[in-house]
N, CA, C and O atoms as a CHARMM CRD file, in Angstrom:
* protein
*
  296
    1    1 UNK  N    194.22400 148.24700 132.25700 PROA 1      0.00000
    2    1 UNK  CA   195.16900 149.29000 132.60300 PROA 1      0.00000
    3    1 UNK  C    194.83700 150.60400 131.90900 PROA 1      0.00000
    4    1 UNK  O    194.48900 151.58500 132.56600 PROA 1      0.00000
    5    2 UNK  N    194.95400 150.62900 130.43700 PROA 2      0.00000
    6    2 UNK  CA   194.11600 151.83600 130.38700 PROA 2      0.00000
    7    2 UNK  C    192.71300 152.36600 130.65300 PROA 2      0.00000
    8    2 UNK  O    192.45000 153.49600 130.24200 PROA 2      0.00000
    9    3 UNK  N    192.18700 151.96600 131.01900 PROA 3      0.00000
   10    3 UNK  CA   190.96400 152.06100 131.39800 PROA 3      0.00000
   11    3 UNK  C    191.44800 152.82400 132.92900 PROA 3      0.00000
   12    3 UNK  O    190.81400 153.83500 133.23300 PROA 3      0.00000
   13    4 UNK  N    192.51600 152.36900 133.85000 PROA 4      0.00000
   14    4 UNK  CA   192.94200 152.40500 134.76200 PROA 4      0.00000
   15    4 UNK  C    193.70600 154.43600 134.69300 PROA 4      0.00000
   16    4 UNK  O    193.63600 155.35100 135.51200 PROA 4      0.00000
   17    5 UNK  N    194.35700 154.33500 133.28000 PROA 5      0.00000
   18    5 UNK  CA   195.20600 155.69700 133.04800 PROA 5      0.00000
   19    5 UNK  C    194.10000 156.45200 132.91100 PROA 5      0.00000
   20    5 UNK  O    193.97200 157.38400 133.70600 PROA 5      0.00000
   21    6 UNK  N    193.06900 156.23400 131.89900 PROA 6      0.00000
   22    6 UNK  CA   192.75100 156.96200 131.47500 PROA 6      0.00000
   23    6 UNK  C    191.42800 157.93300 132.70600 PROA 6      0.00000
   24    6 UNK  O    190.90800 159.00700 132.40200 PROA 6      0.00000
   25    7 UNK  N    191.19600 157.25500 133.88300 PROA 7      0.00000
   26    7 UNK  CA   190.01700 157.95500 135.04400 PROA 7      0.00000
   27    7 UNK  C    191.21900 158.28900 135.45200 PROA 7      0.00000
   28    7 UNK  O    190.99600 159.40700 135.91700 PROA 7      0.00000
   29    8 UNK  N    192.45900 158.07200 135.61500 PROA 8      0.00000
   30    8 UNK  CA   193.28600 159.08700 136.50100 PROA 8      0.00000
   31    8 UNK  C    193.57400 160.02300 135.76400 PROA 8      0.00000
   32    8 UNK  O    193.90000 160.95600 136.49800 PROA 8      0.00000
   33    9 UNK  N    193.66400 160.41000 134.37500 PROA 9      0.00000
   34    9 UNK  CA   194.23300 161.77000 133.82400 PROA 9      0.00000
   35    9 UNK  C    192.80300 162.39800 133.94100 PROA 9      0.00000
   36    9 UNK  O    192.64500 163.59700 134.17100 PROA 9      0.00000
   37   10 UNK  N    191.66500 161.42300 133.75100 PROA 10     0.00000
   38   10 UNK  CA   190.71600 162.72100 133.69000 PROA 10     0.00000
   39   10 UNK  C    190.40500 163.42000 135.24900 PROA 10     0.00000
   40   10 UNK  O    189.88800 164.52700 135.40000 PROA 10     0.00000
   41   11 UNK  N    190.87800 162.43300 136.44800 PROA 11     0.00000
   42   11 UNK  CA   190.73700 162.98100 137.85200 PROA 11     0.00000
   43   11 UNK  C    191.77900 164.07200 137.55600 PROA 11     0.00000
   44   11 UNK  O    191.43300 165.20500 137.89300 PROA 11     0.00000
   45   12 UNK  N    192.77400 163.96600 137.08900 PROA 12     0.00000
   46   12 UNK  CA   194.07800 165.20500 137.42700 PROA 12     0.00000
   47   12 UNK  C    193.82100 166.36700 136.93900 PROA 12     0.00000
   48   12 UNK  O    194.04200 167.47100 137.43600 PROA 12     0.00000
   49   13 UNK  N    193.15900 165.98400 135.56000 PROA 13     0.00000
   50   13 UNK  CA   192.28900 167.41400 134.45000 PROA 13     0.00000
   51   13 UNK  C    191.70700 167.76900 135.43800 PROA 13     0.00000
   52   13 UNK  O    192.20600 168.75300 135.98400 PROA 13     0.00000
   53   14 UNK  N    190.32300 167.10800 136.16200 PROA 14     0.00000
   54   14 UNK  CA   189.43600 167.82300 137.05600 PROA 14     0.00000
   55   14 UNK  C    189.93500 168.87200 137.74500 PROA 14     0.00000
   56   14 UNK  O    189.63000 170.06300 137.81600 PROA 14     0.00000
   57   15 UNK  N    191.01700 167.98600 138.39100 PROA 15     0.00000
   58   15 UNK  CA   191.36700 168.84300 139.90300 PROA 15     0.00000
   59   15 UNK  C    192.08300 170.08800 139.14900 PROA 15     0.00000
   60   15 UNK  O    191.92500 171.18300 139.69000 PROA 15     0.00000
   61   16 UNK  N    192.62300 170.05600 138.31400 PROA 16     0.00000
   62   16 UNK  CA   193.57100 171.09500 137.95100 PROA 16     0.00000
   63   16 UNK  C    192.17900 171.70000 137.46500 PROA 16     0.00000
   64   16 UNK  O    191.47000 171.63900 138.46900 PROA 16     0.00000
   65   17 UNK  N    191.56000 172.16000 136.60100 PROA 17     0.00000
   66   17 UNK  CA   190.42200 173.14300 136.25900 PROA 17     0.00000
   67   17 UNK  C    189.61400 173.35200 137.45900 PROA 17     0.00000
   68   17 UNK  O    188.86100 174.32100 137.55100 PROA 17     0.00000
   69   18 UNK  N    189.73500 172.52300 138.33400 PROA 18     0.00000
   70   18 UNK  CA   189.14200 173.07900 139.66200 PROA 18     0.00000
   71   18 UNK  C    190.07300 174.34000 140.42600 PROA 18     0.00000
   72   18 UNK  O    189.73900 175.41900 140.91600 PROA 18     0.00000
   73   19 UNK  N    191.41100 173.64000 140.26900 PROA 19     0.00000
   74   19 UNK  CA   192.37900 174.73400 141.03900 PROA 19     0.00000
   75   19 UNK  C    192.54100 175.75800 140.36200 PROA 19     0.00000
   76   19 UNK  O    192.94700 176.73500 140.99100 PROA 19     0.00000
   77   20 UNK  N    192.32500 175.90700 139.04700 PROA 20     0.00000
   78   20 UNK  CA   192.05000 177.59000 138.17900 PROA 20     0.00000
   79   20 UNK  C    190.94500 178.05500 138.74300 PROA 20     0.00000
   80   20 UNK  O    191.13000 179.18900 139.18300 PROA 20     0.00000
   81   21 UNK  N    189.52700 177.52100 138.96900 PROA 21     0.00000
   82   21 UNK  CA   188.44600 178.38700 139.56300 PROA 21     0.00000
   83   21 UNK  C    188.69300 179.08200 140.49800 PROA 21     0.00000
   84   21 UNK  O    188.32300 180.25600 140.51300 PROA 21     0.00000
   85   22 UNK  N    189.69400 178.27500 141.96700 PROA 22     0.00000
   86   22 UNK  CA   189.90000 178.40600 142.81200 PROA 22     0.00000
   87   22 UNK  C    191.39900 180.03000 142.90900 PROA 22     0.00000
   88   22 UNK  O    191.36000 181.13700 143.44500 PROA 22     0.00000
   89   23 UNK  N    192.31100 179.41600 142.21700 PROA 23     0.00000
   90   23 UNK  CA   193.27600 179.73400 142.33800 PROA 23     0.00000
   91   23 UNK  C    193.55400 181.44000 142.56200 PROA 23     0.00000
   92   23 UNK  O    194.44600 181.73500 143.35700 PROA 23     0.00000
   93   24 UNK  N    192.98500 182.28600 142.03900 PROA 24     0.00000
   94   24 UNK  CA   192.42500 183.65500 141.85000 PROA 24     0.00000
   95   24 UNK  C    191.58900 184.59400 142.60200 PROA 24     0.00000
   96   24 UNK  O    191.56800 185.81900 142.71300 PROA 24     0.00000
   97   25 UNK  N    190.71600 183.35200 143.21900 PROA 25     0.00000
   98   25 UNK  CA   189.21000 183.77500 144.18800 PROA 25     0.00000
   99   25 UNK  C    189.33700 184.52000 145.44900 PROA 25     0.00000
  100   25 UNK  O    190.29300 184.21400 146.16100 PROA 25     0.00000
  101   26 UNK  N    188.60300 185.37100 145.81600 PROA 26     0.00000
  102   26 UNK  CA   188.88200 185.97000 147.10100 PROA 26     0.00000
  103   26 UNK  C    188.09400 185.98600 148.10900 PROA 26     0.00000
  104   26 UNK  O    188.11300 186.77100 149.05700 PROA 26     0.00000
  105   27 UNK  N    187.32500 185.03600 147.89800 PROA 27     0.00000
  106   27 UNK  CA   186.30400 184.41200 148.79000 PROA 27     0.00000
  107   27 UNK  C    187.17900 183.48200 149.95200 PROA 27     0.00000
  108   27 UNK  O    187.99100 182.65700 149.53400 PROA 27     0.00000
  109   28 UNK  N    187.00900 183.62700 151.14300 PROA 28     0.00000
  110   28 UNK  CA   187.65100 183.30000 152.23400 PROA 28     0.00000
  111   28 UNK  C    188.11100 181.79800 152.13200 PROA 28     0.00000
  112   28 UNK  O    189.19200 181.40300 152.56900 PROA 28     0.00000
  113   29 UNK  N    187.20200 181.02500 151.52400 PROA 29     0.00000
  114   29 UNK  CA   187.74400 179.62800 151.57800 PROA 29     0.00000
  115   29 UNK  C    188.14900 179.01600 150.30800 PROA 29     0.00000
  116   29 UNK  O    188.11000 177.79000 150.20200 PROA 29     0.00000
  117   30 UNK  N    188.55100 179.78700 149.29100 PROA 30     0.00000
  118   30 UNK  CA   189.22400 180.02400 148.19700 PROA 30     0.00000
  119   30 UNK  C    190.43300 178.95000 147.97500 PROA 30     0.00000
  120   30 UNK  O    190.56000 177.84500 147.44900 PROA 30     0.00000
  121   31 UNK  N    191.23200 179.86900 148.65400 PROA 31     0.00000
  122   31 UNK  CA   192.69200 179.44900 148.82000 PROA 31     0.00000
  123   31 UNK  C    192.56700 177.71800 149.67300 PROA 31     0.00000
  124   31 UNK  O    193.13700 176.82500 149.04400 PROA 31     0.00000
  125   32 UNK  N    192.08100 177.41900 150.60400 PROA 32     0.00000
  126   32 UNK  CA   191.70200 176.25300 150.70700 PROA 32     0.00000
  127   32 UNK  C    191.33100 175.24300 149.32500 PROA 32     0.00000
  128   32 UNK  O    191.83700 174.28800 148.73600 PROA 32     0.00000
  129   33 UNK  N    190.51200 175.82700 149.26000 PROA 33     0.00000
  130   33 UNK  CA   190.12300 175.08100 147.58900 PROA 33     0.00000
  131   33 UNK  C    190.93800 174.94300 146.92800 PROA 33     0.00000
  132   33 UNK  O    190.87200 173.88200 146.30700 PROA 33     0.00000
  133   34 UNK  N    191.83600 175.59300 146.70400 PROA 34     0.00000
  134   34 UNK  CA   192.55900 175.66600 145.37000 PROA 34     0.00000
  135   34 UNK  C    193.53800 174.49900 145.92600 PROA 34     0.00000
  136   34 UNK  O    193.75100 173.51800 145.21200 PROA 34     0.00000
  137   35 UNK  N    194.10000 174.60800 147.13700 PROA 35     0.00000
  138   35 UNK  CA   195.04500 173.93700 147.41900 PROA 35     0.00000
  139   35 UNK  C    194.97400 172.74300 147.52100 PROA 35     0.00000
  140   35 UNK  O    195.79000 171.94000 147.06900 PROA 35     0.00000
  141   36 UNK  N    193.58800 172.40000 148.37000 PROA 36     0.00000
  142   36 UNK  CA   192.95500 170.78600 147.96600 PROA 36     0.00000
  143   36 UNK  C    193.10100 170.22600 146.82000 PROA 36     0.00000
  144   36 UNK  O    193.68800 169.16200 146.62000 PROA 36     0.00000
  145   37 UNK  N    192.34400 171.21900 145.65900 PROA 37     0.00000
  146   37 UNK  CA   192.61600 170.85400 144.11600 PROA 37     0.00000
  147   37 UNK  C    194.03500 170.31900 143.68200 PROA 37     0.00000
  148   37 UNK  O    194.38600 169.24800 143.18700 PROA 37     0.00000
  149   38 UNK  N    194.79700 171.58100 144.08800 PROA 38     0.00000
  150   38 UNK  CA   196.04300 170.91200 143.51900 PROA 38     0.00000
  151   38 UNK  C    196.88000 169.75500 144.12900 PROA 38     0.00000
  152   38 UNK  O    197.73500 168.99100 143.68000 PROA 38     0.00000
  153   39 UNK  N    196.26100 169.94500 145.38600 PROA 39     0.00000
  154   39 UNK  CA   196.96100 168.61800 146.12100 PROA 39     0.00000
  155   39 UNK  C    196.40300 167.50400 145.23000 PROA 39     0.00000
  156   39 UNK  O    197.11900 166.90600 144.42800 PROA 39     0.00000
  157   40 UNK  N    195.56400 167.33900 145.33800 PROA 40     0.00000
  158   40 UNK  CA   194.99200 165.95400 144.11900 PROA 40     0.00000
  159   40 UNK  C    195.04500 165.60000 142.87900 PROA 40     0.00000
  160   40 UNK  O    194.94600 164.49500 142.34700 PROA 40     0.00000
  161   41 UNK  N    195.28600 167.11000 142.27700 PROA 41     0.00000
  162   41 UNK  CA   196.17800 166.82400 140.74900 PROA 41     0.00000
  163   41 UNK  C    196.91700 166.21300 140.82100 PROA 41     0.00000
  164   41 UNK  O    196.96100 165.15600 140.19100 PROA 41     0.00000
  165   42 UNK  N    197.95900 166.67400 141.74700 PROA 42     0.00000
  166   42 UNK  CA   199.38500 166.28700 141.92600 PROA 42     0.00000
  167   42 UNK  C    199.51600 164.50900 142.08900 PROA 42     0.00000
  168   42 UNK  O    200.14000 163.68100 141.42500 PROA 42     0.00000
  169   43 UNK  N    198.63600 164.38600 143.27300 PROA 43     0.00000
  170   43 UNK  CA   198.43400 162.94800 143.47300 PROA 43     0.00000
  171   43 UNK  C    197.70800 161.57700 142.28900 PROA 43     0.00000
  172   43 UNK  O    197.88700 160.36900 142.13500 PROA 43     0.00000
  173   44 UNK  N    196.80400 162.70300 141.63500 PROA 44     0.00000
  174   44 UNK  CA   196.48700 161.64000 140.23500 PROA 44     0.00000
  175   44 UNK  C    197.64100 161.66200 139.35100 PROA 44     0.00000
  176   44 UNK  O    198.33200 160.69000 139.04500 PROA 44     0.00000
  177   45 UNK  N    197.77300 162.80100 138.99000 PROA 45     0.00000
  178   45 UNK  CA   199.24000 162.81200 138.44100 PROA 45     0.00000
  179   45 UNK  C    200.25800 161.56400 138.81600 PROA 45     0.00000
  180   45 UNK  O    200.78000 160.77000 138.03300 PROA 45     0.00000
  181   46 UNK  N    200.36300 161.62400 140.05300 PROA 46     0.00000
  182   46 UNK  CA   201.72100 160.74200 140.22800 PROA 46     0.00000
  183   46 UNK  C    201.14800 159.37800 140.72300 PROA 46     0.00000
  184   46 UNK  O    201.73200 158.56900 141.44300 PROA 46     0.00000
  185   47 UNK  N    199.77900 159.26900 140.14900 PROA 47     0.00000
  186   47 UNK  CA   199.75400 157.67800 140.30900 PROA 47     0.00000
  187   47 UNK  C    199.71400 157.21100 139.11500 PROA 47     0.00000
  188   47 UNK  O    199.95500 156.01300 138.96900 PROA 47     0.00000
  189   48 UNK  N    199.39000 158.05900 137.92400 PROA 48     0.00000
  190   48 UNK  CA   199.03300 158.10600 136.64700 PROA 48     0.00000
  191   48 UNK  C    200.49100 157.22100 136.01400 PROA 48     0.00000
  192   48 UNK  O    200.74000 156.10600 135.55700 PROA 48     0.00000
  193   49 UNK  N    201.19900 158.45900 136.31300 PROA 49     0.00000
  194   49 UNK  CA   203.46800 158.20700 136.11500 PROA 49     0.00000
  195   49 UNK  C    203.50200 156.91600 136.75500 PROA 49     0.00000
  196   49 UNK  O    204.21600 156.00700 136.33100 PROA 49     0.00000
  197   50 UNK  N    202.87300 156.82300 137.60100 PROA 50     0.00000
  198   50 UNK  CA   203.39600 155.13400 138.24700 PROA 50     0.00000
  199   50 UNK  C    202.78300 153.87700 137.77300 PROA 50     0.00000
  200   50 UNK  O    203.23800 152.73600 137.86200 PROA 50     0.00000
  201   51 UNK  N    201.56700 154.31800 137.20300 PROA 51     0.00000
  202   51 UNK  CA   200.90200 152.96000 136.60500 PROA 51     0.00000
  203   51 UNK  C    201.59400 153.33300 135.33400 PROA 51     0.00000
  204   51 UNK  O    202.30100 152.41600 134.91500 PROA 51     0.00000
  205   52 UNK  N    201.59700 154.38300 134.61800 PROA 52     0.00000
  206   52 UNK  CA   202.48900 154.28000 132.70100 PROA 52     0.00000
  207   52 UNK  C    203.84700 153.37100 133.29500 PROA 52     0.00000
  208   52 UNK  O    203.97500 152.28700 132.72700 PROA 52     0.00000
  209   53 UNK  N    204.76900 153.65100 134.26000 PROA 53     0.00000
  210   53 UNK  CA   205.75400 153.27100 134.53800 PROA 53     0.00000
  211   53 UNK  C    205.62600 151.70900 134.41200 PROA 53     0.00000
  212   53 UNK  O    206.26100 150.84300 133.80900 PROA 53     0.00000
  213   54 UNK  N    204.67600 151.72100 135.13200 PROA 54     0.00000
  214   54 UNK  CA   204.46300 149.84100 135.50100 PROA 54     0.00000
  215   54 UNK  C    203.76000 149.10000 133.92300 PROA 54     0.00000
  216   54 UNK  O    204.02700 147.90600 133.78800 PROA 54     0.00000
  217   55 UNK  N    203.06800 149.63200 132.99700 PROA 55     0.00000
  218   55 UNK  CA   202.78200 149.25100 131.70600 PROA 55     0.00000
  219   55 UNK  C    204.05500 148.61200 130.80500 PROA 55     0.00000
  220   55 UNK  O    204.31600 147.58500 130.18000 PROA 55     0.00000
  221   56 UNK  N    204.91800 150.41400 131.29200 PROA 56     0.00000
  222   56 UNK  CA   206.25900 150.46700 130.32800 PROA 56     0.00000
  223   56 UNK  C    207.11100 149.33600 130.55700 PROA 56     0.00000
  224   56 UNK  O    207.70600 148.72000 129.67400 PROA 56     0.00000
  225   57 UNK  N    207.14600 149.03600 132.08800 PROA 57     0.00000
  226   57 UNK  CA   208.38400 147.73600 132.58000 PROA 57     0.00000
  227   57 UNK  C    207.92600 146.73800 132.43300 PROA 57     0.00000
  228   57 UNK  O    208.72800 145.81600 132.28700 PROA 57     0.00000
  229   58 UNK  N    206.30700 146.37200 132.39000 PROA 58     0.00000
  230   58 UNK  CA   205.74500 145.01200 131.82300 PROA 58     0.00000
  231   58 UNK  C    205.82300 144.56500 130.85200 PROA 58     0.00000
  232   58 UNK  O    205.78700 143.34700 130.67700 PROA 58     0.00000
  233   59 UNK  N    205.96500 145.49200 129.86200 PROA 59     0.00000
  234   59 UNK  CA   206.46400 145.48400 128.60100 PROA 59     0.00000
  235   59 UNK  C    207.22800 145.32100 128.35700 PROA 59     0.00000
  236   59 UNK  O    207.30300 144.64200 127.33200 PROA 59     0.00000
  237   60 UNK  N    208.52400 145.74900 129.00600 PROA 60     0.00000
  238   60 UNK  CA   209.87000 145.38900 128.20400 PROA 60     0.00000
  239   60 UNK  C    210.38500 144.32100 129.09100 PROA 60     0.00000
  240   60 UNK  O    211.16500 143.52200 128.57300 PROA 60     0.00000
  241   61 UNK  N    209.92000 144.09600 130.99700 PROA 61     0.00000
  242   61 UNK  CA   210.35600 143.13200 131.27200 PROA 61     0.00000
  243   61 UNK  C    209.40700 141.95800 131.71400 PROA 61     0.00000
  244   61 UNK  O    209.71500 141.23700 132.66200 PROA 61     0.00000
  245   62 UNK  N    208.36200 141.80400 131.07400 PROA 62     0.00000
  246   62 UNK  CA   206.94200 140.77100 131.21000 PROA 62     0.00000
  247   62 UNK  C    206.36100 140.85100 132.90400 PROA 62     0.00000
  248   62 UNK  O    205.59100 139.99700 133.34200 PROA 62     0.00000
  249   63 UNK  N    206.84200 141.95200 133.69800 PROA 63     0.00000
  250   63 UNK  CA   206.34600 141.37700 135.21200 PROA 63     0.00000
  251   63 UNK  C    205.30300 141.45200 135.01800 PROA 63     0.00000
  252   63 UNK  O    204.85500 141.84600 133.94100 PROA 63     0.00000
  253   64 UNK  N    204.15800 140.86900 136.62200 PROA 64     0.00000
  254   64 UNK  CA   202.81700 141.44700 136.51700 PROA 64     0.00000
  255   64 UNK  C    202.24000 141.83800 137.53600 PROA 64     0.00000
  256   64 UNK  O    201.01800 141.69400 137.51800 PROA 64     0.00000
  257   65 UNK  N    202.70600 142.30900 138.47800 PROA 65     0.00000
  258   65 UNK  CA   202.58500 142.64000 139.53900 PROA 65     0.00000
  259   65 UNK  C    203.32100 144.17100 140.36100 PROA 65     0.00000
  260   65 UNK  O    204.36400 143.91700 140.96300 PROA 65     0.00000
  261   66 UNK  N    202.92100 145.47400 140.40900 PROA 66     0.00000
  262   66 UNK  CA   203.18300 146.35600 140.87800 PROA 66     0.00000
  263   66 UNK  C    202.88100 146.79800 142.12300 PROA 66     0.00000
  264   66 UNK  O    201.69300 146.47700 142.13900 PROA 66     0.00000
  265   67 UNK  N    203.16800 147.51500 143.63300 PROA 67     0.00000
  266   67 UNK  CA   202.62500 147.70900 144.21000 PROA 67     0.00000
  267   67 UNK  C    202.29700 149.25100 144.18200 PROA 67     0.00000
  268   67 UNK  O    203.35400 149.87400 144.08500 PROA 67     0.00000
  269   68 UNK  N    201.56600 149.80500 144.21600 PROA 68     0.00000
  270   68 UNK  CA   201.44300 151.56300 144.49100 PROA 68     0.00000
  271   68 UNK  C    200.92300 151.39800 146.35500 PROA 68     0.00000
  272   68 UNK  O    200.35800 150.48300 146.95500 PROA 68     0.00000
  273   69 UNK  N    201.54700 153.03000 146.89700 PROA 69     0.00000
  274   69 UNK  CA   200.67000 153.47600 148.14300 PROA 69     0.00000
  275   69 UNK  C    199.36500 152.91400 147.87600 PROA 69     0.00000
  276   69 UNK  O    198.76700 153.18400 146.83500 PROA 69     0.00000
  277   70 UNK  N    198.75800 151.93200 149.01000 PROA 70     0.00000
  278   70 UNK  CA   197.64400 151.24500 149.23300 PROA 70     0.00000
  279   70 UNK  C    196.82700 150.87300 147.94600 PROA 70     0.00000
  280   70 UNK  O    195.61400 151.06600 147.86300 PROA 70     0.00000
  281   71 UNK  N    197.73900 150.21700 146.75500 PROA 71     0.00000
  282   71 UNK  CA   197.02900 149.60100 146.15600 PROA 71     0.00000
  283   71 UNK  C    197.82300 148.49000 145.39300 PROA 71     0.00000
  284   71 UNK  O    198.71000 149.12300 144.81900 PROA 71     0.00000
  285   72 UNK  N    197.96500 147.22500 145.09800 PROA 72     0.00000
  286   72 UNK  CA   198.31300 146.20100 144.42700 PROA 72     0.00000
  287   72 UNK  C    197.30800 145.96400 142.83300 PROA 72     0.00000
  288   72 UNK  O    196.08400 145.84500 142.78400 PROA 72     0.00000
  289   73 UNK  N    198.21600 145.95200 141.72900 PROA 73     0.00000
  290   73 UNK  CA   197.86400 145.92700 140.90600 PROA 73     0.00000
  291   73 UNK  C    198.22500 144.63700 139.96700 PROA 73     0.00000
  292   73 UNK  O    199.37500 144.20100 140.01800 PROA 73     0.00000
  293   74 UNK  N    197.57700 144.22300 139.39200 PROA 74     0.00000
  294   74 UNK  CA   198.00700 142.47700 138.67800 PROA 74     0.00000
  295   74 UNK  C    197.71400 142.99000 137.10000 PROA 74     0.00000
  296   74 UNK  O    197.85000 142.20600 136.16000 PROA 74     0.00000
């Protein structure tokens, strides 16, 4: 599992220092970029919150089994 947190915070870092390159640029496909970027922060981000979530409740309530959008986790 951490092994699991820890490639999703560094995907969310990515995308977010990607969406600063982007975010500013006035190159026509810029704003595209940036928005891709942040769309995928957002999304590592909130798979990140959902696997800590699922650590935190295994922990206090022993389950072992979570489901996320298209992925099952044991």
């Amino acid at each position: 599992m951490n092994e699991q947190m820890e490639r999703l915070k560094e995907r969310a870092e990515w995308h977010q220092e990607e969406f600063g390159k982007y975010q500013n640029d006035d190159r026509p496909y810029a704003q595209g970029a940036a928005q891709y970027h942040l769309e995928k922060a957002q999304e590592a981000w909130n798979d990140y919150g959902r696997l800590k979530a699922y650590v935190e409740t295994t922990e206090r309530w022993n389950t072992d089994v979570i489901s996320l959008p298209g992925r099952v986790l044991k």
